[in-house]
C-alpha positions as a LaTeX table, in Angstrom:
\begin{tabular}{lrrr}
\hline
Residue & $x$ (\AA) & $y$ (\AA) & $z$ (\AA) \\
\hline
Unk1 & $-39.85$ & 14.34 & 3.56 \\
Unk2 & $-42.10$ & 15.40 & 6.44 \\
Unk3 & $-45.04$ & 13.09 & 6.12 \\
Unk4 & $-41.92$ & 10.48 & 5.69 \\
Unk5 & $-40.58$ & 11.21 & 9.13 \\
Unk6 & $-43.64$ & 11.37 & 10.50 \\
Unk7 & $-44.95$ & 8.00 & 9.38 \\
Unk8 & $-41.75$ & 6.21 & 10.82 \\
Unk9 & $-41.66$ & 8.28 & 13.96 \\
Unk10 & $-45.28$ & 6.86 & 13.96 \\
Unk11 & $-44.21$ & 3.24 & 13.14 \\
Unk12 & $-41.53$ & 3.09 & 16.06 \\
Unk13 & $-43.55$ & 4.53 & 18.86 \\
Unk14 & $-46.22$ & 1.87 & 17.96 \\
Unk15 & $-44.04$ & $-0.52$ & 18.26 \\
Unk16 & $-42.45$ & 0.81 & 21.47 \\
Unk17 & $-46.26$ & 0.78 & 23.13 \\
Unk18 & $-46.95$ & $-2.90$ & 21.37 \\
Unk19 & $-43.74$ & $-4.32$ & 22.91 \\
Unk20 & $-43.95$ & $-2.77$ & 26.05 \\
Unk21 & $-47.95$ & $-3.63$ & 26.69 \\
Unk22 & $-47.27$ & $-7.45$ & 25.74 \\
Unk23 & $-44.37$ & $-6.99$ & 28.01 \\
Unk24 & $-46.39$ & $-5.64$ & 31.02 \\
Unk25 & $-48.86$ & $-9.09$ & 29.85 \\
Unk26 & $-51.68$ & $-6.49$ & 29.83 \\
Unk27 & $-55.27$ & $-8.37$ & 28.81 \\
Unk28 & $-57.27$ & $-5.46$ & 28.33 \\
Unk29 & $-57.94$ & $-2.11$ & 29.03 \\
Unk30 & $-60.47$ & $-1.22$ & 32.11 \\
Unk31 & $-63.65$ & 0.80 & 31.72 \\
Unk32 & $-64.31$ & 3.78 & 33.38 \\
Unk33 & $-67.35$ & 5.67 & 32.95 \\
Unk34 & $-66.13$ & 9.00 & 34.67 \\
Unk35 & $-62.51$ & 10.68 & 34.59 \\
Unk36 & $-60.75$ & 12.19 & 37.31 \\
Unk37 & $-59.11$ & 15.64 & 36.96 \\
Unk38 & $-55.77$ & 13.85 & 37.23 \\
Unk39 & $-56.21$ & 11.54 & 34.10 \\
Unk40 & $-57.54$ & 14.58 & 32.30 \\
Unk41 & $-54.59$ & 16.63 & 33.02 \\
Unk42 & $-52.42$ & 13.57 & 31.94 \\
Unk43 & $-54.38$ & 13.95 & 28.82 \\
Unk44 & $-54.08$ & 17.58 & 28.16 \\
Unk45 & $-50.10$ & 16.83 & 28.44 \\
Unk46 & $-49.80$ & 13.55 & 26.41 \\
Unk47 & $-51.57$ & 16.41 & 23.46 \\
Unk48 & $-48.89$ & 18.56 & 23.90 \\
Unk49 & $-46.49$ & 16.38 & 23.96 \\
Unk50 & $-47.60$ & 14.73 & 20.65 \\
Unk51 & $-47.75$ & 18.64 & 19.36 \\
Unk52 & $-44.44$ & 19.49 & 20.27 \\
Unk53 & $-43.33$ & 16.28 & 19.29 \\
Unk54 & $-44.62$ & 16.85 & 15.49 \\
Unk55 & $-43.25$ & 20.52 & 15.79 \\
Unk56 & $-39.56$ & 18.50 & 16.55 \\
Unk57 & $-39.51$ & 16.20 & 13.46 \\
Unk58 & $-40.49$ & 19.55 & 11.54 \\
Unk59 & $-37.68$ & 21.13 & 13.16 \\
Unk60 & $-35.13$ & 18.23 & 12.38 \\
Unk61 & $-36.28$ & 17.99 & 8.92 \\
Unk62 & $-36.05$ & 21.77 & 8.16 \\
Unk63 & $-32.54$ & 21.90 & 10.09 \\
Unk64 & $-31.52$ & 18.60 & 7.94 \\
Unk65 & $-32.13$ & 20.86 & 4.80 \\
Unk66 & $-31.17$ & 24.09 & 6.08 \\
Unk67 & $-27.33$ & 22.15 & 6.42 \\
Unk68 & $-28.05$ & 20.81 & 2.63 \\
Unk69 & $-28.32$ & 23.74 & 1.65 \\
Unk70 & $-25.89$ & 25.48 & 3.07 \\
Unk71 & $-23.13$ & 22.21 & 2.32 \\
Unk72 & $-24.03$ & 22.62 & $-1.61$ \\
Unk73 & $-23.11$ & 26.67 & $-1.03$ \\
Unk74 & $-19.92$ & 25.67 & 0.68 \\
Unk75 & $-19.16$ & 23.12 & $-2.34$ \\
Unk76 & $-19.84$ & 25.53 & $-4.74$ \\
Unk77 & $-17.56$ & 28.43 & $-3.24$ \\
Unk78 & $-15.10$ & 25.91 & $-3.28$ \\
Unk79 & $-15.79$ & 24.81 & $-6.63$ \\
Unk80 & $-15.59$ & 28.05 & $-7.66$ \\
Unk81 & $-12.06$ & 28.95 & $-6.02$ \\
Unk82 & $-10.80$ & 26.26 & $-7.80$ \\
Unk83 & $-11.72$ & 26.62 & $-11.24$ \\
Unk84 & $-10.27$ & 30.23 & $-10.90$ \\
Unk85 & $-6.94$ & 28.50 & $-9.26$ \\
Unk86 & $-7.14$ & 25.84 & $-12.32$ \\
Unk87 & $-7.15$ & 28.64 & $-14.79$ \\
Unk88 & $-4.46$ & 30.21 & $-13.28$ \\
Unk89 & $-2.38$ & 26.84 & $-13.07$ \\
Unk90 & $-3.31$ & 25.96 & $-16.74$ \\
Unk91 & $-2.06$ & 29.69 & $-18.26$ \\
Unk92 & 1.18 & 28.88 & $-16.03$ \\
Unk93 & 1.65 & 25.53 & $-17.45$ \\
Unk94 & 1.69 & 27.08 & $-21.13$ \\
Unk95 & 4.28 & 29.94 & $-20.28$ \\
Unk96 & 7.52 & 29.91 & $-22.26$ \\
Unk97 & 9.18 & 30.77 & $-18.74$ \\
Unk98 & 10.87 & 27.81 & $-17.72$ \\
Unk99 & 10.61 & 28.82 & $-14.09$ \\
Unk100 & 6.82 & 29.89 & $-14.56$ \\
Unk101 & 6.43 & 26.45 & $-16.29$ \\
Unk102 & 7.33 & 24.54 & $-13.38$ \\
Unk103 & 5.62 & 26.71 & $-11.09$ \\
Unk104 & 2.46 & 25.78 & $-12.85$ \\
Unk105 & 3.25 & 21.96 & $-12.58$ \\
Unk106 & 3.23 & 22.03 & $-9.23$ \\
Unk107 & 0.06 & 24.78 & $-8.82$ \\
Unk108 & $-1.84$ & 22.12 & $-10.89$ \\
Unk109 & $-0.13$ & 18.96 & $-8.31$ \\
Unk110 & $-1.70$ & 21.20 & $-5.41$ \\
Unk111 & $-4.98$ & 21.80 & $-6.49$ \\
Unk112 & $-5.56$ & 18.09 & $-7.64$ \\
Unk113 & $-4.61$ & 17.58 & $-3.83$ \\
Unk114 & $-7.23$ & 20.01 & $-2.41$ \\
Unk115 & $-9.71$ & 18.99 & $-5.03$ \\
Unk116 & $-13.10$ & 18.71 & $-3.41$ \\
Unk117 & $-14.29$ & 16.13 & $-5.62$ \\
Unk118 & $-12.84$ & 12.84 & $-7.48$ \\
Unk119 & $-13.84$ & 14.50 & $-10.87$ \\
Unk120 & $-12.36$ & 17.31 & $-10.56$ \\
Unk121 & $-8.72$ & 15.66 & $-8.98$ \\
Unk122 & $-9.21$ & 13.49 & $-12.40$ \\
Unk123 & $-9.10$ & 16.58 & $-14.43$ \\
Unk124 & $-6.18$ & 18.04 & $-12.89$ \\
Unk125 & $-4.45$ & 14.46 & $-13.33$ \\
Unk126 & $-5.48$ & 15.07 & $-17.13$ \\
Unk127 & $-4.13$ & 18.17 & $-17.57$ \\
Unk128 & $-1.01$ & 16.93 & $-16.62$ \\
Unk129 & $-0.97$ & 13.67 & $-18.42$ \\
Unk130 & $-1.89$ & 15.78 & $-21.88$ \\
Unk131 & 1.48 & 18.02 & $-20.86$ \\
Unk132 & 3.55 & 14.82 & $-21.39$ \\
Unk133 & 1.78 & 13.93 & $-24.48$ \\
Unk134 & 2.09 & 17.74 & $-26.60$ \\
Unk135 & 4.38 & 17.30 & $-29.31$ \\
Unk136 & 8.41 & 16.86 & $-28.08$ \\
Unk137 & 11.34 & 17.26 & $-29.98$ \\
Unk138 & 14.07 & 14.55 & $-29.06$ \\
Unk139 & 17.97 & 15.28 & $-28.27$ \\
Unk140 & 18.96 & 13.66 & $-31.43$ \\
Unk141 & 16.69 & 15.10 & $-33.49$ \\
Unk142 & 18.00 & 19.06 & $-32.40$ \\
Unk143 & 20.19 & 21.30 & $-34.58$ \\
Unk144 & 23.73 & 20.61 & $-33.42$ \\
Unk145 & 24.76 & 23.74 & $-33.29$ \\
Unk146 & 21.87 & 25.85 & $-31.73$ \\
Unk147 & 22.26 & 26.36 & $-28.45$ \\
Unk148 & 19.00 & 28.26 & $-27.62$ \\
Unk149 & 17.14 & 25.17 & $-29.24$ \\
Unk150 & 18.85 & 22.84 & $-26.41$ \\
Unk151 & 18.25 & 25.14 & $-23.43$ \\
Unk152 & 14.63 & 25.14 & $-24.40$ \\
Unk153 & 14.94 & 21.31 & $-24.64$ \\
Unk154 & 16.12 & 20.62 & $-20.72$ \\
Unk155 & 14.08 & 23.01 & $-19.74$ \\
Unk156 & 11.12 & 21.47 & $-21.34$ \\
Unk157 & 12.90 & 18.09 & $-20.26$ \\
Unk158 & 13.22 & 19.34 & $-16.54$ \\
Unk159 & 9.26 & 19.85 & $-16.46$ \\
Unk160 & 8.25 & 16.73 & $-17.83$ \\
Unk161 & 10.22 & 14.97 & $-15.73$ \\
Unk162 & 8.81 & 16.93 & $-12.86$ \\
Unk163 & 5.52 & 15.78 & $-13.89$ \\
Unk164 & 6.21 & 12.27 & $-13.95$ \\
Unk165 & 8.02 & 12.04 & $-10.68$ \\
Unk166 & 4.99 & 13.81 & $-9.17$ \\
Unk167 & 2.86 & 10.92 & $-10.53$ \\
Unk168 & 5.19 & 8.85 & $-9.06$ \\
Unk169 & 5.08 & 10.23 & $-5.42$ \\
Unk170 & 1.38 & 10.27 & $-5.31$ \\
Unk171 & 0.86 & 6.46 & $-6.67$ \\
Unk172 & 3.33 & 5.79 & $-3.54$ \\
Unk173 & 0.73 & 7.04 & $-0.89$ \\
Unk174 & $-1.07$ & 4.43 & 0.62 \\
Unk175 & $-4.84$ & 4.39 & $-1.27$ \\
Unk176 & $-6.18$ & 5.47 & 1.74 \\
Unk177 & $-4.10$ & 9.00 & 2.70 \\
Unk178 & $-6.21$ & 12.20 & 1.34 \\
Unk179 & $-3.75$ & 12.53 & $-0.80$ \\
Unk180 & $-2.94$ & 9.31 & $-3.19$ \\
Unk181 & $-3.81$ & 9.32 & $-6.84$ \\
Unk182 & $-4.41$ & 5.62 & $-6.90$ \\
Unk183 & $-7.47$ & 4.20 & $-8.93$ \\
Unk184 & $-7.37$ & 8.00 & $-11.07$ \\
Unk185 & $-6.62$ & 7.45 & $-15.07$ \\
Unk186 & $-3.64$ & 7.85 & $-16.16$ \\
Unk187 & $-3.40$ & 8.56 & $-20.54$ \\
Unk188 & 0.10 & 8.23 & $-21.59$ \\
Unk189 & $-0.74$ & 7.97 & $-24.96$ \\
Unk190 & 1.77 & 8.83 & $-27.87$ \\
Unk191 & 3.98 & 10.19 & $-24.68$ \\
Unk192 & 7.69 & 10.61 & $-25.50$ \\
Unk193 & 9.46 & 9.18 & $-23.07$ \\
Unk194 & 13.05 & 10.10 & $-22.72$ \\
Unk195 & 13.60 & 9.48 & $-19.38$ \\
Unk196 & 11.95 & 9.18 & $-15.72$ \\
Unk197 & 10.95 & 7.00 & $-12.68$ \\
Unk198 & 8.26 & 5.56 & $-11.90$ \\
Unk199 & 9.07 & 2.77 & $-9.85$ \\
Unk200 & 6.99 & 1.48 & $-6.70$ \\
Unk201 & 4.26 & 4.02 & $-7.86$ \\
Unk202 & 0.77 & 1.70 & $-7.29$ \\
Unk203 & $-1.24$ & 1.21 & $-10.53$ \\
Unk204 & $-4.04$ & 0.20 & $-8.65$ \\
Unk205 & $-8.05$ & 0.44 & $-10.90$ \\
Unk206 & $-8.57$ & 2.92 & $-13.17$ \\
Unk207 & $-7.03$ & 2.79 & $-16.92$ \\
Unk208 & $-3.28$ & 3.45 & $-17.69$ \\
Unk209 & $-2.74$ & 3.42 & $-21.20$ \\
Unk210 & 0.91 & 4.11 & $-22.23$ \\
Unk211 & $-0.62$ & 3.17 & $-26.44$ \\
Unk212 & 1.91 & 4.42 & $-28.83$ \\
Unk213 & 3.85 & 5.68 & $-26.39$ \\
Unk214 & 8.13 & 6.38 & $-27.87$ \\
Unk215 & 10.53 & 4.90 & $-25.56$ \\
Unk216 & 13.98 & 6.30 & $-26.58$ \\
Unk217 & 17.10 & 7.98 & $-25.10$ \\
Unk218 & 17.55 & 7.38 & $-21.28$ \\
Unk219 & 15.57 & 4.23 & $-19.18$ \\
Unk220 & 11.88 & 4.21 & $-17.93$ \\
Unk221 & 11.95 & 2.76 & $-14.39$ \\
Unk222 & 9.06 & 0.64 & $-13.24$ \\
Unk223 & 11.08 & $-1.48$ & $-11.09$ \\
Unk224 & 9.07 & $-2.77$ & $-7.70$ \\
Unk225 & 5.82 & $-1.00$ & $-9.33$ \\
Unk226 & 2.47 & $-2.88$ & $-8.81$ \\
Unk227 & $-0.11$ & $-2.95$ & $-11.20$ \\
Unk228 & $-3.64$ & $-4.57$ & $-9.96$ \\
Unk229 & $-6.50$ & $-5.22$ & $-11.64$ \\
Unk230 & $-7.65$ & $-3.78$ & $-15.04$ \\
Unk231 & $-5.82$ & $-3.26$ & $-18.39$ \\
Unk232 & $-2.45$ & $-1.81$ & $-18.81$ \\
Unk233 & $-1.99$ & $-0.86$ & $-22.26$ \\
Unk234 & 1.41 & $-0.67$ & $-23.88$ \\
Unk235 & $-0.05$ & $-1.84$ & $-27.51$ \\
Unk236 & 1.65 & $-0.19$ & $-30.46$ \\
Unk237 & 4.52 & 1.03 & $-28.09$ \\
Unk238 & 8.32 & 1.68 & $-29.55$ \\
Unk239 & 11.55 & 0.68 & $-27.38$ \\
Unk240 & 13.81 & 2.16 & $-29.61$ \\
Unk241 & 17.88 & 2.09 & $-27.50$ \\
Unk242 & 16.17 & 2.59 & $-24.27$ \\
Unk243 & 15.66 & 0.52 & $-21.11$ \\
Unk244 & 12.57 & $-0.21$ & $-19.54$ \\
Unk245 & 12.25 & $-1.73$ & $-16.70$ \\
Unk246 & 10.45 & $-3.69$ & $-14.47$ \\
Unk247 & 12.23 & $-5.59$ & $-12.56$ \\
Unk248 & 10.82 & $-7.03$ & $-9.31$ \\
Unk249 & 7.64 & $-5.92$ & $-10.52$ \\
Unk250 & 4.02 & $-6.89$ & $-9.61$ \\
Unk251 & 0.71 & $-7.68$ & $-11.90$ \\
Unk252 & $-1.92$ & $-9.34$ & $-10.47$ \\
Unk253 & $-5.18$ & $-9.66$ & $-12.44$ \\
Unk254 & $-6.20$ & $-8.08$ & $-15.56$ \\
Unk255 & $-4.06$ & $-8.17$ & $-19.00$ \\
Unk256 & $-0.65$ & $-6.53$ & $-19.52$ \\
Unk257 & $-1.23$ & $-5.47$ & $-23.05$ \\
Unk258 & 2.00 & $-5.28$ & $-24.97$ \\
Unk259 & 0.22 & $-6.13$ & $-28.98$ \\
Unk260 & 1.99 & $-4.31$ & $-31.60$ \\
Unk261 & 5.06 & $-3.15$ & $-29.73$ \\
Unk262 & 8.50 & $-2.47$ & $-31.97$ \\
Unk263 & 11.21 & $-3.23$ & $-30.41$ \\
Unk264 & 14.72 & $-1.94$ & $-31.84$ \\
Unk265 & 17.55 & $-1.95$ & $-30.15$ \\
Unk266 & 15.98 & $-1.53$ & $-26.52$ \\
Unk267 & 15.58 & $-3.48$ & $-23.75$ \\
Unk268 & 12.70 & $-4.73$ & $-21.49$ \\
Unk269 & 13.60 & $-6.05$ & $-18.20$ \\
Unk270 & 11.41 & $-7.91$ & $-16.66$ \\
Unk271 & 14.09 & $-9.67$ & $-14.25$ \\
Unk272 & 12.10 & $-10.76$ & $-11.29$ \\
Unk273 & 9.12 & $-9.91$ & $-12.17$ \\
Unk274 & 5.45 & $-11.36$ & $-10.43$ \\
Unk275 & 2.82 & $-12.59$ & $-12.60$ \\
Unk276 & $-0.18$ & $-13.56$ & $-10.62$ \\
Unk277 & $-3.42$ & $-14.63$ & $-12.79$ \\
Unk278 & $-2.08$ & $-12.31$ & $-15.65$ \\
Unk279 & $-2.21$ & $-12.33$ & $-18.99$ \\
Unk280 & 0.92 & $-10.83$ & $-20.61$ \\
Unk281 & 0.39 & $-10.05$ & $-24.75$ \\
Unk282 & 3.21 & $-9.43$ & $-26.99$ \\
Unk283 & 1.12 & $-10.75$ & $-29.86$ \\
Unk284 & 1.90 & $-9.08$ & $-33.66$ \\
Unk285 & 5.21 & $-7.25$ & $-32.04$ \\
Unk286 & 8.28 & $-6.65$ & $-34.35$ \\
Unk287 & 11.33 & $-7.48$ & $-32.69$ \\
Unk288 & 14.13 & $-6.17$ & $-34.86$ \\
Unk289 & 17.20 & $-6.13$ & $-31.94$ \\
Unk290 & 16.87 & $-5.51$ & $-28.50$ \\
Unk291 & 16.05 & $-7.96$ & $-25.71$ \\
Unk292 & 12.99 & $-8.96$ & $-23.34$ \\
Unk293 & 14.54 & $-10.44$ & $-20.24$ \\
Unk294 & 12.46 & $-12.63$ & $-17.79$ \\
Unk295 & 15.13 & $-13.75$ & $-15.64$ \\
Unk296 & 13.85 & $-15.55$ & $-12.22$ \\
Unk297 & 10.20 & $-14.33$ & $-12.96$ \\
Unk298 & 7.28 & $-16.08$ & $-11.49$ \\
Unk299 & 4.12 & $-16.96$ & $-13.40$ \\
Unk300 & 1.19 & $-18.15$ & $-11.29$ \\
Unk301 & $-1.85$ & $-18.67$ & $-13.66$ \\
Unk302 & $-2.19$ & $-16.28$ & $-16.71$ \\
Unk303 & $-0.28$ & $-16.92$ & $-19.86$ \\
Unk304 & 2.68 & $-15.06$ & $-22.16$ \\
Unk305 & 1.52 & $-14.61$ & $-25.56$ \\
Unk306 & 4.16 & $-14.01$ & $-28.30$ \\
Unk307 & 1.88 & $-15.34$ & $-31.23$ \\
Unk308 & 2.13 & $-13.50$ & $-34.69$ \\
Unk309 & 5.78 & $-11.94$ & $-33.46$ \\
Unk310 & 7.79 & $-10.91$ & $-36.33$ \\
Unk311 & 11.31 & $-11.42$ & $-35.04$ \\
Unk312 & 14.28 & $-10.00$ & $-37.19$ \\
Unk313 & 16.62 & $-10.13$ & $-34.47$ \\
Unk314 & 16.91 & $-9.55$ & $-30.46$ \\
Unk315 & 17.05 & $-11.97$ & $-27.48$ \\
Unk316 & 14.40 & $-13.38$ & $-25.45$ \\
Unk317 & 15.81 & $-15.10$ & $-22.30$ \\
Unk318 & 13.74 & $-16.82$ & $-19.35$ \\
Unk319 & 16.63 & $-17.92$ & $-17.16$ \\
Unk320 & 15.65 & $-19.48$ & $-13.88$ \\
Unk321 & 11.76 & $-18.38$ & $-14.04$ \\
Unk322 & 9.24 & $-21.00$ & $-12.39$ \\
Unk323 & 5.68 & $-20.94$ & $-12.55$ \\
Unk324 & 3.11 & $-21.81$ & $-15.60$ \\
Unk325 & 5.87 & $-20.29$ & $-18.06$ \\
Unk326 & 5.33 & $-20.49$ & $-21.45$ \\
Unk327 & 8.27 & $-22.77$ & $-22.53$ \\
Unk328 & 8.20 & $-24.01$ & $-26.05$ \\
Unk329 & 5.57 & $-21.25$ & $-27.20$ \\
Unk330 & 7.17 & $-20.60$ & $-29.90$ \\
Unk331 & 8.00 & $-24.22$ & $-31.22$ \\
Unk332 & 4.67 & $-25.33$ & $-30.21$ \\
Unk333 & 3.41 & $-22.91$ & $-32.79$ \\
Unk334 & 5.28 & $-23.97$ & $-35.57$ \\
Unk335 & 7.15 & $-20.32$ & $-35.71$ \\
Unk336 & 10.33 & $-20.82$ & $-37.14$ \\
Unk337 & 13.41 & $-19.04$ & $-35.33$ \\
Unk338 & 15.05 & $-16.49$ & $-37.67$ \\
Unk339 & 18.70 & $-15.58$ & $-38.07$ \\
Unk340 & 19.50 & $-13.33$ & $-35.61$ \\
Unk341 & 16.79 & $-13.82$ & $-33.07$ \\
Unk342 & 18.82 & $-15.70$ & $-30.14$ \\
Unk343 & 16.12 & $-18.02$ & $-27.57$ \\
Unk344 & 17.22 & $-18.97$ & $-24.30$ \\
Unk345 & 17.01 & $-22.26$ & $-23.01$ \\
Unk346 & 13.32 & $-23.84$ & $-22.97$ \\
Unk347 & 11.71 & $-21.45$ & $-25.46$ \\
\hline
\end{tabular}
């Protein structure tokens, strides 16, 4: 580092004396055979000044690490304080205490706030995303006559819910507050979801991946949620008698991946919905009931895919939409339209 400065500190006042001597037009320098105790004197200070001059850039270069140094200590303490705070969230998040459990949802929403580094805000944001996904026992599926096994169940409920509305309020800060979780990860995968909102949160970069995720009891709201860029993955999903949806919602770019989904007697409302260069794919689905609704949605560029959809039943409708829509898709396949299965107009 020090020969570095010194070499450009070097390099620029060279090229301050060049420019200002072709400046000044000088031709030459004069001879003089004998110096004057004046020039001498000029010369003894020009040495000192190039001495202390040399002794500054060591100065600034020493200082420059000295702050280094002491900004890695700082980052470390901090560091430090968190990990200690994240263990303490963590233990929190795994009490049996339904009070202590939602104290330690929060703890770990706080300390992905005052994280001092992206990685380790992403790790808080995984923590809580691997909360939703730990095994979960539905309402229907509880003893009907044990109470203690349903108070566990809403207060299990009430935390998970918690967790997803906090996910919700940070993807609705602007990218640019301190705060906002936009362009983190977000792993949904083989998440029961029973419930929650998580409408105009801002999907924006990163990788969501709700794969294999149960949709079942009470709705899923993404209405007036944006997703940009990258690959949202709902492939292998189940919509089993609940309603998702995203109406008024935006994708622009990347791929909506919907492959594989069952749906069975839910709904997925996509009323009003933007589709801007995206490609939406419910290819190899089973629709045995249910309904996909893509009332007055706009397609600009991108395509629908329904190719290799078993249908058994349900209702696709695409009432009033404009854009590139994919009308005829499925006649232009050759797919037969089973009993049951009801198309709308222009499919």
């Amino acid at each position: 580092m020090l020969p570095l400065v010194f070499t450009v500190a070097v390099l620029i006042a060279g090229f301050v004396f060049y420019t200002g001597w072709d400046l000044l037009d000088a031709r030459g320098l004069k001879k003089q055979q004998k110096i004057d105790s004046a020039t001498l004197f000029d010369l003894v200070k020009l040495s000192f000044g190039v001495v202390a001059g040399a002794g500054g850039l060591v100065a600034l270069v020493v200082a420059y690490r000295r702050q280094r140094v002491d900004e890695d200590a700082a980052l470390r303490d901090t560091t430090r304080l968190h990990n200690e705070r994240f263990t303490t969230a963590v233990s929190q998040l795994g009490d049996t205490s339904p009070t202590v459990r939602l104290g330690g949802v929060h703890a770990l929403a706080g300390l992905a706030d005052d994280a001092p580094t992206r990685e380790l805000r992403q790790t808080c944001i995984d923590v809580l995303c691997a909360f939703l996904r730990l095994p979960y026992t539905a309402e229907s599926d509880l003893p009907p006559s044990d109470s203690a096994a349903r108070h566990d169940y809403l207060a299990l409920r009430e935390a998970r819910h918690t967790v997803i509305r906090l996910i919700r309020d940070h993807l609705r800060l602007p990218q640019e507050d301190p705060q906002s979780w936009q362009g983190h990860d977000f792993d949904f995968t083989s998440t029961v979801f029973d419930g929650g909102d998580l409408s105009e949160a801002k999907f924006s970069g990163g990788v969501v991946t709700f794969a294999d995720a149960t949709f079942s009891g009470a709705g899923v709201k993404f209405g007036l949620t944006e997703f940009s860029g990258g690959t949202i993955d709902f492939g292998g999903a189940t919509f089993s008698g609940a309603t998702v949806n995203f109406s008024l919602a935006t994708f622009s770019g990347g791929t909506v991946d919907m492959r594989a989904v069952t749906l069975s007697g839910g709904i997925i409302d996509l009323t009003g919905a933007q589709f801007t260069g995206t490609a939406v794919d419910f290819s190899h689905g089973m629709f045995s009931g249910g309904r996909i609704g893509f009332h007055h949605a706009a397609f600009s560029g991108g395509m629908v895919d329904f190719r290799y959809v078993e249908f058994s039943g349900g209702t696709l409708t695409y009432l009033g939409a404009s854009g590139s829509a994919p009308r005829g898709l499925l006649r232009s396949l050759g797919t037969p339209v089973p009993a049951g299965v009801t198309l709308a107009e222009g499919w």
